[in-house]
Residue frames as qw, qx, qy, qz and C-alpha x, y, z in Angstrom:
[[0.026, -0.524, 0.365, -0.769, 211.02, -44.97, 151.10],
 [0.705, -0.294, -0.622, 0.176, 210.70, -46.42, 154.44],
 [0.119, -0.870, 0.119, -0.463, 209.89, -44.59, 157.86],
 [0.489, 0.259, -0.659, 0.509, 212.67, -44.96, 160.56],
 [0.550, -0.647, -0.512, 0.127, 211.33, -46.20, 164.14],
 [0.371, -0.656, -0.209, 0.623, 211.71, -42.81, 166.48],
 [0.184, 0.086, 0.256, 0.945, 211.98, -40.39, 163.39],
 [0.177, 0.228, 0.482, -0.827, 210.43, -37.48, 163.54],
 [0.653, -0.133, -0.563, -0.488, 207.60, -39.04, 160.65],
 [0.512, -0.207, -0.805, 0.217, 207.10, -41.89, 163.10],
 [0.099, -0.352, -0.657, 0.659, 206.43, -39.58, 166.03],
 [0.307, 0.082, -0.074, -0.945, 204.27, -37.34, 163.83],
 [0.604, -0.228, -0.695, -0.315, 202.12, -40.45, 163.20],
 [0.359, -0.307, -0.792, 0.387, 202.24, -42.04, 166.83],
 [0.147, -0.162, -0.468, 0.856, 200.89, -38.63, 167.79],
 [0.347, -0.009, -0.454, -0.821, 198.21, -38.25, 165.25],
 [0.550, -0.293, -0.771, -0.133, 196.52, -41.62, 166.17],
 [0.293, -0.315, -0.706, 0.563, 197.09, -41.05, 170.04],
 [0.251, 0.150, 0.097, -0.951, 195.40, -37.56, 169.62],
 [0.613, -0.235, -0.504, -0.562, 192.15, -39.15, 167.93],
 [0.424, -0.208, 0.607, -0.639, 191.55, -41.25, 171.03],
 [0.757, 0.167, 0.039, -0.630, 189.87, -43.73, 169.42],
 [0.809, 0.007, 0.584, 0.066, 189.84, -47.68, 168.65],
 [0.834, 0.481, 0.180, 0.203, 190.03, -47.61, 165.15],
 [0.078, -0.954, 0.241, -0.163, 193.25, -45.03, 165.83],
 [0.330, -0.553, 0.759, 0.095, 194.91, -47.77, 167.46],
 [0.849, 0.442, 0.289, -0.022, 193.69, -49.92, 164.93],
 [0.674, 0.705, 0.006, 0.221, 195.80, -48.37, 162.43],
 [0.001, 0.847, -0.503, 0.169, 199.02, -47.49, 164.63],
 [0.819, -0.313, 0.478, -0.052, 199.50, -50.98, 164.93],
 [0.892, 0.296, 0.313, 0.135, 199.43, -51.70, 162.02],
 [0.338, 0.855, -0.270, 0.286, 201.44, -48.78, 160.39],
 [0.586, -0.620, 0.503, -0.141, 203.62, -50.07, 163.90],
 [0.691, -0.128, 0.707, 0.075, 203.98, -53.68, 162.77],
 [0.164, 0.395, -0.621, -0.656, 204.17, -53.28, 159.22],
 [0.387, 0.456, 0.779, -0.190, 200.83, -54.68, 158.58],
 [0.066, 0.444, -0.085, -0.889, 200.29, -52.05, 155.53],
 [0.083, -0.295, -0.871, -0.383, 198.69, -54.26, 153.48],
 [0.239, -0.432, -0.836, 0.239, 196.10, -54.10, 155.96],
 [0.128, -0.597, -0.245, 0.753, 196.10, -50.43, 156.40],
 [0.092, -0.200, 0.496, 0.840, 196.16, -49.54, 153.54],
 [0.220, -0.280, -0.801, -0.481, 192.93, -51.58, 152.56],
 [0.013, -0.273, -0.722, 0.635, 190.68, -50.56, 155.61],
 [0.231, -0.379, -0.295, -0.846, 187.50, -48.95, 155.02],
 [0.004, 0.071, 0.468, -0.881, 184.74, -47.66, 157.25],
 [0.255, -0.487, -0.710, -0.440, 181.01, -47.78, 157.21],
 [0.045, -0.201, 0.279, -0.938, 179.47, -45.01, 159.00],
 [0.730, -0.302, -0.444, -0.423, 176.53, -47.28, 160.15],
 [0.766, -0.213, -0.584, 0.164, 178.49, -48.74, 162.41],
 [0.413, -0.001, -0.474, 0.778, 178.71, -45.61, 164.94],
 [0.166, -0.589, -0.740, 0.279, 176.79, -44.27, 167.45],
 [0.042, -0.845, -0.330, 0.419, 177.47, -40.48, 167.02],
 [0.274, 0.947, -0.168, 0.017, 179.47, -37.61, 164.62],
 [0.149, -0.843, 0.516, -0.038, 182.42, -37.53, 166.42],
 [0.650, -0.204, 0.726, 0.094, 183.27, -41.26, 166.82],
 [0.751, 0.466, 0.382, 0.270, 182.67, -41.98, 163.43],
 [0.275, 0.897, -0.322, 0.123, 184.92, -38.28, 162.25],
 [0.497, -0.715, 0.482, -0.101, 187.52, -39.64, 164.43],
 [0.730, -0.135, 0.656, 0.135, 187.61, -42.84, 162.75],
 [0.650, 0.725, 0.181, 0.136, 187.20, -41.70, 159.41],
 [0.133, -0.920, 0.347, 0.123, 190.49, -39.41, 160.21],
 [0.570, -0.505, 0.647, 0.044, 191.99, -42.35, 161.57],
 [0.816, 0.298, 0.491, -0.061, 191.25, -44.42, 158.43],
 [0.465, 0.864, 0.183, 0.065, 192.29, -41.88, 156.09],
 [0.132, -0.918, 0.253, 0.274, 195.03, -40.34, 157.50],
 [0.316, -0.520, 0.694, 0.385, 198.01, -42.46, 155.75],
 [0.776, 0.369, 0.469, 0.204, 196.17, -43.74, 152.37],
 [0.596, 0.799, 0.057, 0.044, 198.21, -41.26, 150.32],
 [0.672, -0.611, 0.368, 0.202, 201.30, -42.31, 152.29],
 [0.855, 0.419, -0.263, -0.154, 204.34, -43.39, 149.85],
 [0.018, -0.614, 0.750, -0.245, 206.39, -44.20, 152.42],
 [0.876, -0.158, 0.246, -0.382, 203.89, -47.65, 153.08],
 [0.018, -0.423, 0.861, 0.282, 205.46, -50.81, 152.44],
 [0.840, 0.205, 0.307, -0.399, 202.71, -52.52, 150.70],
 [0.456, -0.134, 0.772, 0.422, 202.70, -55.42, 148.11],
 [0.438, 0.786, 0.353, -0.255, 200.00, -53.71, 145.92],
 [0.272, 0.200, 0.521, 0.784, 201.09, -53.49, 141.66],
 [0.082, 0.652, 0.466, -0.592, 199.49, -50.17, 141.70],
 [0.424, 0.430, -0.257, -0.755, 199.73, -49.87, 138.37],
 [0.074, -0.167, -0.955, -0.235, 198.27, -52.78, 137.67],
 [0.142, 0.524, 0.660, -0.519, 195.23, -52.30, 140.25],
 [0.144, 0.556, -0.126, -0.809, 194.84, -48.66, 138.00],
 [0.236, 0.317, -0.654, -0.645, 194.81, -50.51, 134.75],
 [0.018, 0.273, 0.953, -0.128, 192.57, -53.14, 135.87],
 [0.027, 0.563, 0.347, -0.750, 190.35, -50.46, 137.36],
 [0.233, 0.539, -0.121, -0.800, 189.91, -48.67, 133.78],
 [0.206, 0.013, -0.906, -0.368, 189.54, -51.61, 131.43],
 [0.051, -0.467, -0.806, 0.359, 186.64, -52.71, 134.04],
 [0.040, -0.486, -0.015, 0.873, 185.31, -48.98, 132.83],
 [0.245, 0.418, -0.512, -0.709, 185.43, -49.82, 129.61],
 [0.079, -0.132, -0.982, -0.113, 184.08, -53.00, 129.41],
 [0.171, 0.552, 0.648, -0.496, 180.72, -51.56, 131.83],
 [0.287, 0.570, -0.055, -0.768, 180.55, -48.70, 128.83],
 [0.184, 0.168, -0.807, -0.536, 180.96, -51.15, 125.93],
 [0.014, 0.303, 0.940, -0.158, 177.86, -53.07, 127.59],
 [0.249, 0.628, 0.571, -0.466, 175.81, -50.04, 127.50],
 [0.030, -0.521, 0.513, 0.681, 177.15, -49.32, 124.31],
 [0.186, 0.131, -0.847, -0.481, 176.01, -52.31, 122.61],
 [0.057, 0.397, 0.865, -0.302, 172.84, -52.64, 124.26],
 [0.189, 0.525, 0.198, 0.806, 172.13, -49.23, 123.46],
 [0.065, 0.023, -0.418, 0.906, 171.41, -46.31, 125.88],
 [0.580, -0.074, 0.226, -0.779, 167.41, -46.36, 125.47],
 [0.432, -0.019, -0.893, -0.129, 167.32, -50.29, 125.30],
 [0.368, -0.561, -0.727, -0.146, 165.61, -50.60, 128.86],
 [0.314, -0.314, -0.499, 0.744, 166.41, -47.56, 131.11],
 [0.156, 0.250, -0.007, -0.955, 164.37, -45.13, 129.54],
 [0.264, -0.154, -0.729, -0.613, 161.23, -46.57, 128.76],
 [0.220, -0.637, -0.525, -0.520, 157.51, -45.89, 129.91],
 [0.223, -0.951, -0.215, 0.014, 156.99, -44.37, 133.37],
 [0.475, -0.552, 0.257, 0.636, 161.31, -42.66, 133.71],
 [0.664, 0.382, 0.356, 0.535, 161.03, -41.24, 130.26],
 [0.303, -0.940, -0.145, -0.061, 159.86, -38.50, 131.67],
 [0.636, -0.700, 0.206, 0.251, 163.63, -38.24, 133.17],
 [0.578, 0.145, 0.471, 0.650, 165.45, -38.82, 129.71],
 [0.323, 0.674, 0.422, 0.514, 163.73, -35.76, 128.52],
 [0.202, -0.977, -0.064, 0.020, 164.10, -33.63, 131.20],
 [0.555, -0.527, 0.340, 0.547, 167.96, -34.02, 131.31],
 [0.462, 0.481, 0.433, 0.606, 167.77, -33.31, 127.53],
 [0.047, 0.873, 0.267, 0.406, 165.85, -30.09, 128.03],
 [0.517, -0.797, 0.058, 0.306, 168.44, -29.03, 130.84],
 [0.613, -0.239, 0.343, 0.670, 171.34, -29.90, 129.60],
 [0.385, 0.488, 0.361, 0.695, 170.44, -27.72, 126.13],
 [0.270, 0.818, 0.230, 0.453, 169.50, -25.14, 127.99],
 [0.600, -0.673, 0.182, 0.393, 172.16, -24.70, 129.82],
 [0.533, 0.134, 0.543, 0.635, 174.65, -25.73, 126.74],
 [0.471, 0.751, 0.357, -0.295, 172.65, -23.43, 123.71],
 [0.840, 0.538, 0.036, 0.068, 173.48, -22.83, 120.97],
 [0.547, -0.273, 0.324, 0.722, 177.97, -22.93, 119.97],
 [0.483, 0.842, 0.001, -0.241, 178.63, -20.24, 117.75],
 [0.942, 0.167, -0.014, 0.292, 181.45, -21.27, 115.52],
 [0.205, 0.836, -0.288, 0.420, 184.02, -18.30, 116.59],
 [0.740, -0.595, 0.221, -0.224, 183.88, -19.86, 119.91],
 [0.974, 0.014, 0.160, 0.163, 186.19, -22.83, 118.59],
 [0.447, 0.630, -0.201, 0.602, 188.92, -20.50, 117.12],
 [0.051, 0.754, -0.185, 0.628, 188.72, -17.75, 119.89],
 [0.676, -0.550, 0.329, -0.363, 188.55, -19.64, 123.08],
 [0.957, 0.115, -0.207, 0.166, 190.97, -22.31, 122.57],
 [0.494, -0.807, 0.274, -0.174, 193.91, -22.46, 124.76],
 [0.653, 0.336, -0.651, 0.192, 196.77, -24.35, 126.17],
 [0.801, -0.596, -0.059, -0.013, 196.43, -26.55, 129.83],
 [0.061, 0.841, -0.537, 0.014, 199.70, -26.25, 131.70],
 [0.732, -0.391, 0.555, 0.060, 200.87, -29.94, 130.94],
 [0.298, -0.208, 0.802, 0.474, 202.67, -32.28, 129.09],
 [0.846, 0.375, 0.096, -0.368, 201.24, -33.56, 125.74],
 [0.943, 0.284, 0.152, 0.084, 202.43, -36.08, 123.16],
 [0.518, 0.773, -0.057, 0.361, 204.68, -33.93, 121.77],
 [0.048, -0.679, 0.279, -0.677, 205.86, -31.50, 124.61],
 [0.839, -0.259, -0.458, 0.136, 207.28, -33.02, 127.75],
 [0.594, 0.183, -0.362, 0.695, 209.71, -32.59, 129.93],
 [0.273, -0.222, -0.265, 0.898, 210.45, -29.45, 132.22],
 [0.091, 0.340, -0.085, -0.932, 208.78, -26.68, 129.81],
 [0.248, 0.447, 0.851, 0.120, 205.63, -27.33, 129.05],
 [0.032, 0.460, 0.018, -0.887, 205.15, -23.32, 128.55],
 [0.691, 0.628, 0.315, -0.169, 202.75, -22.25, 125.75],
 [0.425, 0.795, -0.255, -0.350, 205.42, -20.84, 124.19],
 [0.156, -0.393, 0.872, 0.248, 207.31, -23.93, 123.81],
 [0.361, 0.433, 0.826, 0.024, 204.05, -25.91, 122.69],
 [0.579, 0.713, 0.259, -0.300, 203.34, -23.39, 120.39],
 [0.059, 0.721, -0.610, -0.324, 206.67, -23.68, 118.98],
 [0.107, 0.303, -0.917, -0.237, 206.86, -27.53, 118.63],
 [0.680, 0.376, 0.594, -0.208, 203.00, -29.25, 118.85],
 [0.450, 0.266, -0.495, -0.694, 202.23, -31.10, 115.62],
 [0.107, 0.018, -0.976, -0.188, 200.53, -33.54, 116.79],
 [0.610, 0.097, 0.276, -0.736, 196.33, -34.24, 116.22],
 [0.626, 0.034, 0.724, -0.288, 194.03, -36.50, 115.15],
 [0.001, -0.103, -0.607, -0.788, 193.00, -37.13, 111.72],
 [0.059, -0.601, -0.793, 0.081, 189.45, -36.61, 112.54],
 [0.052, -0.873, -0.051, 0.481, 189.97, -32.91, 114.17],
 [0.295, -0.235, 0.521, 0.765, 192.85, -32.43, 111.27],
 [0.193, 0.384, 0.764, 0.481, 190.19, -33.23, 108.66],
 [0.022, 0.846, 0.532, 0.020, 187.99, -30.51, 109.91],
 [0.224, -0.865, -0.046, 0.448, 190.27, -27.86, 110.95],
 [0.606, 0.101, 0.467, 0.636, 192.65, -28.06, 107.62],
 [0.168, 0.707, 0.472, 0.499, 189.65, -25.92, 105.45],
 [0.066, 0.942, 0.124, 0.305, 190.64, -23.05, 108.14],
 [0.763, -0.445, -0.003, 0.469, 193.12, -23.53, 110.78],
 [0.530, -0.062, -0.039, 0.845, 195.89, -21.49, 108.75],
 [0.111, -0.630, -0.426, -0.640, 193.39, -18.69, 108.08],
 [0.500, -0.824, -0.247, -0.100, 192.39, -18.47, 112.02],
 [0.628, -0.707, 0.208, 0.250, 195.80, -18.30, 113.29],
 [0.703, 0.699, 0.049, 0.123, 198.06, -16.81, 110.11],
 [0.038, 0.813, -0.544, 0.204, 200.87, -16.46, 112.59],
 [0.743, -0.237, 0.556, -0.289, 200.96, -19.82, 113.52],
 [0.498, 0.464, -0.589, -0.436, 202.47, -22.10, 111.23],
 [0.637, -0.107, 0.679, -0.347, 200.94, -25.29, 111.40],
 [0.569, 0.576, -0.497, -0.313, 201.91, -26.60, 107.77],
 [0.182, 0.355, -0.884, 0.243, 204.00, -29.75, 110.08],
 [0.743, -0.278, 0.221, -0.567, 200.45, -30.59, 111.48],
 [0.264, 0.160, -0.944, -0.118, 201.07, -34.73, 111.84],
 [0.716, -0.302, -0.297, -0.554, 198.31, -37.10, 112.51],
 [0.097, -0.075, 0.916, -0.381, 198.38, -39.66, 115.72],
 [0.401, -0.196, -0.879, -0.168, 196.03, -42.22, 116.41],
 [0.471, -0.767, -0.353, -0.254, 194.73, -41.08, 119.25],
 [0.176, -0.757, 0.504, -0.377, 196.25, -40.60, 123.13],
 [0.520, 0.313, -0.756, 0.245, 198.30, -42.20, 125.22],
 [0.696, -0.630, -0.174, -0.296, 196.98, -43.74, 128.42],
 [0.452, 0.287, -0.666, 0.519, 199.82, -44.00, 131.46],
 [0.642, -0.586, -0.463, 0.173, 199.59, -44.21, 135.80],
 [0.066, 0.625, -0.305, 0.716, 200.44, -41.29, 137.99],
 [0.248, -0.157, -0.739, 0.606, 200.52, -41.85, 141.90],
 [0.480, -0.603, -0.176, -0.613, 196.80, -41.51, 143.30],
 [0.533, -0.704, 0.302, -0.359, 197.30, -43.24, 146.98],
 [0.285, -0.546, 0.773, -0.151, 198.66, -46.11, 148.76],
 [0.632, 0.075, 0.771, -0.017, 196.76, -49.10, 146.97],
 [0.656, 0.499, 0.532, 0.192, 196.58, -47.53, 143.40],
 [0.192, -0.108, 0.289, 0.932, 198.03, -45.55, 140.87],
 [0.468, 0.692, 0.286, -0.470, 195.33, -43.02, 138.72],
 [0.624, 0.089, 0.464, 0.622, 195.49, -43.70, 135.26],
 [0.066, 0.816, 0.166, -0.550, 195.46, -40.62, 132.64],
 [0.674, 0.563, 0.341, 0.335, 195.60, -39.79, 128.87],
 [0.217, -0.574, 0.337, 0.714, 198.32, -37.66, 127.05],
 [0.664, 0.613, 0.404, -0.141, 196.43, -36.19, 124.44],
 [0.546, 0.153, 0.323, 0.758, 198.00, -34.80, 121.05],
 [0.324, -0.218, -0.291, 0.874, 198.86, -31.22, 121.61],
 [0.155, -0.243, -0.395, -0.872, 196.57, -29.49, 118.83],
 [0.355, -0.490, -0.724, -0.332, 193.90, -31.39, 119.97],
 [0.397, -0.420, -0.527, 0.623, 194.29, -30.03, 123.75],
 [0.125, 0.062, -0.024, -0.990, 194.21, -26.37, 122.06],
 [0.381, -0.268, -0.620, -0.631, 190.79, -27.32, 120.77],
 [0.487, -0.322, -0.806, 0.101, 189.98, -29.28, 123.64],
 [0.296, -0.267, -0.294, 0.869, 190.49, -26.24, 125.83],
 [0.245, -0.120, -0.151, -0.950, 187.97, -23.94, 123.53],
 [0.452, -0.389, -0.614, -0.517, 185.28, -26.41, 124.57],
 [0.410, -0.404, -0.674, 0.463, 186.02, -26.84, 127.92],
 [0.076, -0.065, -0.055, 0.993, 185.84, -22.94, 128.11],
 [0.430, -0.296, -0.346, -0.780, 182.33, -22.34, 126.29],
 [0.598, -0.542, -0.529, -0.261, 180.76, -25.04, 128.86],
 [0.407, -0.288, -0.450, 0.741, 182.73, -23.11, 131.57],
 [0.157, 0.045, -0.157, -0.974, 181.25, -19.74, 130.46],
 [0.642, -0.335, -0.232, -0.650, 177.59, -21.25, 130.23],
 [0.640, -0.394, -0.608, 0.257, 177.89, -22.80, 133.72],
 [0.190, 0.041, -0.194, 0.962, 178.90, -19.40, 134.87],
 [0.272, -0.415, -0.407, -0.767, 175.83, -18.05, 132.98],
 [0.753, -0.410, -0.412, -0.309, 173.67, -20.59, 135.76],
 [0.501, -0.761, 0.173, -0.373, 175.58, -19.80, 139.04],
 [0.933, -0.205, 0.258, 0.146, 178.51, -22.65, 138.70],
 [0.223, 0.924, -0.309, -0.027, 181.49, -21.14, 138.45],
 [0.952, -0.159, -0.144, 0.217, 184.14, -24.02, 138.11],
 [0.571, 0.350, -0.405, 0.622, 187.73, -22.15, 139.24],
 [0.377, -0.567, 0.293, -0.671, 185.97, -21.06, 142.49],
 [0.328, -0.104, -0.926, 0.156, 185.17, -23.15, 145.70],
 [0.206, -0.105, 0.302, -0.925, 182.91, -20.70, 147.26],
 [0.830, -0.109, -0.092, -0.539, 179.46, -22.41, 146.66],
 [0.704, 0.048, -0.700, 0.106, 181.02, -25.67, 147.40],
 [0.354, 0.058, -0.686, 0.633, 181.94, -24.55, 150.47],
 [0.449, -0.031, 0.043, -0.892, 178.97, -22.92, 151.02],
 [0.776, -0.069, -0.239, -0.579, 177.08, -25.81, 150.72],
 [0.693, -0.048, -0.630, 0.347, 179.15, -28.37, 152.79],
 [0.131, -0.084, -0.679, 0.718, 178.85, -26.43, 155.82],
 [0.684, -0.123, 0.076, -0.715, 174.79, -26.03, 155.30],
 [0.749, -0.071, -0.627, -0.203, 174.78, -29.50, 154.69],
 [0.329, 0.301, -0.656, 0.609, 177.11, -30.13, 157.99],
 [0.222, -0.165, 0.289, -0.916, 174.45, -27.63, 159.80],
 [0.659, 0.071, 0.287, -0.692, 170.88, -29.40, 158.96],
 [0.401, -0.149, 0.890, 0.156, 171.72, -32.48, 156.89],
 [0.582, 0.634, 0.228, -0.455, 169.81, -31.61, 154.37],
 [0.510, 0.771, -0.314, -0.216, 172.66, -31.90, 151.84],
 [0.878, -0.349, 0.320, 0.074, 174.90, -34.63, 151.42],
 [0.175, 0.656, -0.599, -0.425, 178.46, -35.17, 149.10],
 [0.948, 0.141, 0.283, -0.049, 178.04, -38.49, 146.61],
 [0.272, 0.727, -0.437, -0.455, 180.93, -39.56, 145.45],
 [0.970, 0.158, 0.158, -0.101, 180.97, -42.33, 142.79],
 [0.763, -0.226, 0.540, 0.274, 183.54, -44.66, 141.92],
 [0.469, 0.084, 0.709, 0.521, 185.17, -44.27, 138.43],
 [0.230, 0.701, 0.486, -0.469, 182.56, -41.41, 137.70],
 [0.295, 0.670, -0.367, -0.574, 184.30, -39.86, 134.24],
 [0.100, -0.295, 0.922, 0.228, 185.94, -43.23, 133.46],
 [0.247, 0.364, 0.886, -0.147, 181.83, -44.64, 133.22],
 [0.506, 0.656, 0.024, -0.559, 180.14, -42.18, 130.96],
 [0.692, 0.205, 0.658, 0.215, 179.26, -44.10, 128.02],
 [0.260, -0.034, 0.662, 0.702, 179.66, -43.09, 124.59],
 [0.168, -0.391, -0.877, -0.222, 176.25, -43.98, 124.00],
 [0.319, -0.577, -0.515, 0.548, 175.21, -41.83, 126.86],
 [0.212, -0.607, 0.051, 0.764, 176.49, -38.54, 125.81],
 [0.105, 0.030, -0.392, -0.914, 175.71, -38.52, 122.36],
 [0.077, -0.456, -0.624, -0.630, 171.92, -38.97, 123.38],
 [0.331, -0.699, -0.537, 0.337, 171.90, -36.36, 125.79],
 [0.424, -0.413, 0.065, 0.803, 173.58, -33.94, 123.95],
 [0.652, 0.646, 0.300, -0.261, 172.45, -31.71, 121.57],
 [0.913, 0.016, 0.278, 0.297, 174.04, -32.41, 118.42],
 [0.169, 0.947, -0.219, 0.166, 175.89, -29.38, 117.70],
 [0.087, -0.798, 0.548, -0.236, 178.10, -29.98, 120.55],
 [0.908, -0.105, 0.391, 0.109, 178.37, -33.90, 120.52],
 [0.736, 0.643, 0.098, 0.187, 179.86, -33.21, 117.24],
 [0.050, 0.937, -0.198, 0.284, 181.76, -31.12, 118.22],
 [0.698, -0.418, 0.512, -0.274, 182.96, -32.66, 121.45],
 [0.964, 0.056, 0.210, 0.150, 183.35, -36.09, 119.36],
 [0.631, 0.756, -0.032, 0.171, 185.93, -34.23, 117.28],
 [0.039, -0.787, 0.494, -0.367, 188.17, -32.80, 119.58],
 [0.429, -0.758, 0.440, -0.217, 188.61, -35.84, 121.32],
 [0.184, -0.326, 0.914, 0.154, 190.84, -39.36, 121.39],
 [0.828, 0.090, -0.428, -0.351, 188.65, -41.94, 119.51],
 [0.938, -0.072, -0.262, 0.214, 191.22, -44.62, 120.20],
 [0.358, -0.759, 0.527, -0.131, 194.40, -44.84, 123.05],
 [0.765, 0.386, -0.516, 0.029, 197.19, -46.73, 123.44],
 [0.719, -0.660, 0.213, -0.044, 198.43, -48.52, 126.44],
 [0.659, -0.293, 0.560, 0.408, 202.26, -49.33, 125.69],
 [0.000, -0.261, 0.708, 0.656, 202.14, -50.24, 121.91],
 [0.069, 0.439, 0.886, 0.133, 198.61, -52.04, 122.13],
 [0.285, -0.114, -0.101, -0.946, 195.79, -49.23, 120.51],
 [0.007, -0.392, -0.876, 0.281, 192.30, -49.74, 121.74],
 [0.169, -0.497, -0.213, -0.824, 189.00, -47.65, 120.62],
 [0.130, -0.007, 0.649, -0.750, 187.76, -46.18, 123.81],
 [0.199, -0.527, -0.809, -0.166, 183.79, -47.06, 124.92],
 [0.233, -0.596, -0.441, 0.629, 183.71, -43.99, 127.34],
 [0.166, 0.865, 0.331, 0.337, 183.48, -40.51, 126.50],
 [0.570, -0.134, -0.231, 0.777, 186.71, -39.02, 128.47],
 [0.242, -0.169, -0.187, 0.937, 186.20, -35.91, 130.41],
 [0.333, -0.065, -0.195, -0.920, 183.09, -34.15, 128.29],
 [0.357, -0.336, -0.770, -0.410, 180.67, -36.02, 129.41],
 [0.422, -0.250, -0.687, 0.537, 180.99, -34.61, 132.57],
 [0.079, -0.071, 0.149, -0.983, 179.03, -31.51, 131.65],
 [0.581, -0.276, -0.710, -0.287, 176.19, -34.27, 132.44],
 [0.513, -0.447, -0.679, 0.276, 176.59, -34.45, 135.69],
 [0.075, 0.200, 0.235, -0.948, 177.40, -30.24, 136.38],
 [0.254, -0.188, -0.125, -0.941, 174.51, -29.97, 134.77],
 [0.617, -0.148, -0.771, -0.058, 172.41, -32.49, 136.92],
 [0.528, -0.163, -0.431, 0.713, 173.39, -30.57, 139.44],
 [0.055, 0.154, -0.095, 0.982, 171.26, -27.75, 139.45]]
């Protein structure tokens, strides 16, 4: 898709830039002007280099305003970039993987700091009681291995998932028909793991993402719950925005507060990490329910990360 000189895209841009008022403004309506999108596309900004708020908001606007454009004509394989991008991930986790996680970052005066994120994180986390894994499981509204397409409805994914791991299979087998005796899950089939693919994240890269096997999602879903419910417990309520927002406009007010945001931040939790920060109830747990190994195309690969759960590291870091 391509925007036509004088349409009314084209004048909504020209007017966007001209309203900022600002060099880097016409910076980027040239280019986006002269089909320079390469260029645009790749800009970035360093908020050192301005004298006050406003000039630097202005340019940050101006920077920003067209990276999730898809109407750019760039020359960027954006699903390459994406796949590049996550291998690089894996490779940084397999290093701290095979080094091991208390090789030299945790040793004499920061140990202190390994133990206190232990003694948070459990007591946030405490103990899992094993109903939790039956009664709080769920279904997310997307696709999975199985279940594509249009209707991704529970009731169509409870009608046709059979697909899990043989890991989670092996545990849930000894009750599974017992918790859920209307549920006939006799057709259960095993998969290797999930499927990794690219979905459209902005104008110089795709985001990649796993399609897990459906069962496992129910499962996956009872854990995500319990460490929603004991973030609740501690004043972090994750389907709200209210304290977020609440705290971006104190920050705003006295600068006291500031948003980090890292690069690749799920895609970098090691393995290694997470099972020695967790306690080992719910690593165990947690290891079960999710992909071991993915597959890009036809080529399988055992992940080095820890997809998605390790992130109740950083909520809980956060308090």
């Amino acid at each position: 898709m391509s925007v036509n000189h004088g349409s009314l895209t084209w004048k909504v841009i020209q007017s966007y830039y001209s309203s900022l008022d600002c060099p880097r403004s016409l910076t980027c309506w040239l280019m986006f002007k002269y089909n320079e999108h390469d260029q645009l596309a790749k800009l970035d900004i360093d908020p050192n280099g301005f004298d006050g708020p406003i000039n630097f908001r202005n340019a940050y606007l101006a920077t920003c305003f067209l990276s999730k454009a898809t109407f750019l004509s760039t020359s960027f394989d954006k699903k390459t970039v994406a796949m590049t991008k996550f291998y690089e991930a894996e490779l940084a986790c397999l290093e701290i993987n095979v080094r091991g996680y208390h090789h030299t970052k945790f040793r004499g005066v920061n140990e202190w700091l390994h133990s206190a994120v232990i003694r948070k994180i459990d007591s946030i986390l405490q103990d899992f009681r094993a109903d939790e894994f039956v009664e709080l499981a769920d279904w997310g509204p997307g696709v999975s291995l199985d279940v594509k397409g249009d209707d991704t409805s529970s009731v169509n994914k409870f009608r046709l998932e059979v697909g899990i791991t043989q890991p989670l299979n092996d545990f849930v087998s000894k009750f599974i028909a017992l918790a859920y005796p209307i549920w006939d899950l006799s057709k259960r089939e095993t998969r290797l793991g999930n499927k990794v693919v690219t979905v459209p994240k902005n104008s110089k890269t795709d985001r990649t993402i796993a399609i897990e096997p459906g069962i496992n999602l129910w499962f996956q879903k009872a854990m995500g719950n319990a460490i929603g419910n004991r973030l609740l417990r501690v004043g972090i309520d994750l389907t709200k925005q209210e304290r977020n927002q609440r705290l971006c406009r104190l920050g705003s007010q006295n600068n006291i507060l500031a948003t980090v945001d890292f690069s690749s931040a799920s895609d970098t939790i090691a393995y290694s990490t997470v099972e020695a920060l967790l306690p080992p109830r719910w690593f165990t747990l947690l290891d079960l329910v999710r992909s071991v190994y993915g597959h890009v195309s036809k080529a399988p690969f055992r992940y080095e990360s820890f997809p998605l759960w390790g992130m109740v590291l950083l909520f809980s870091l956060r308090l």
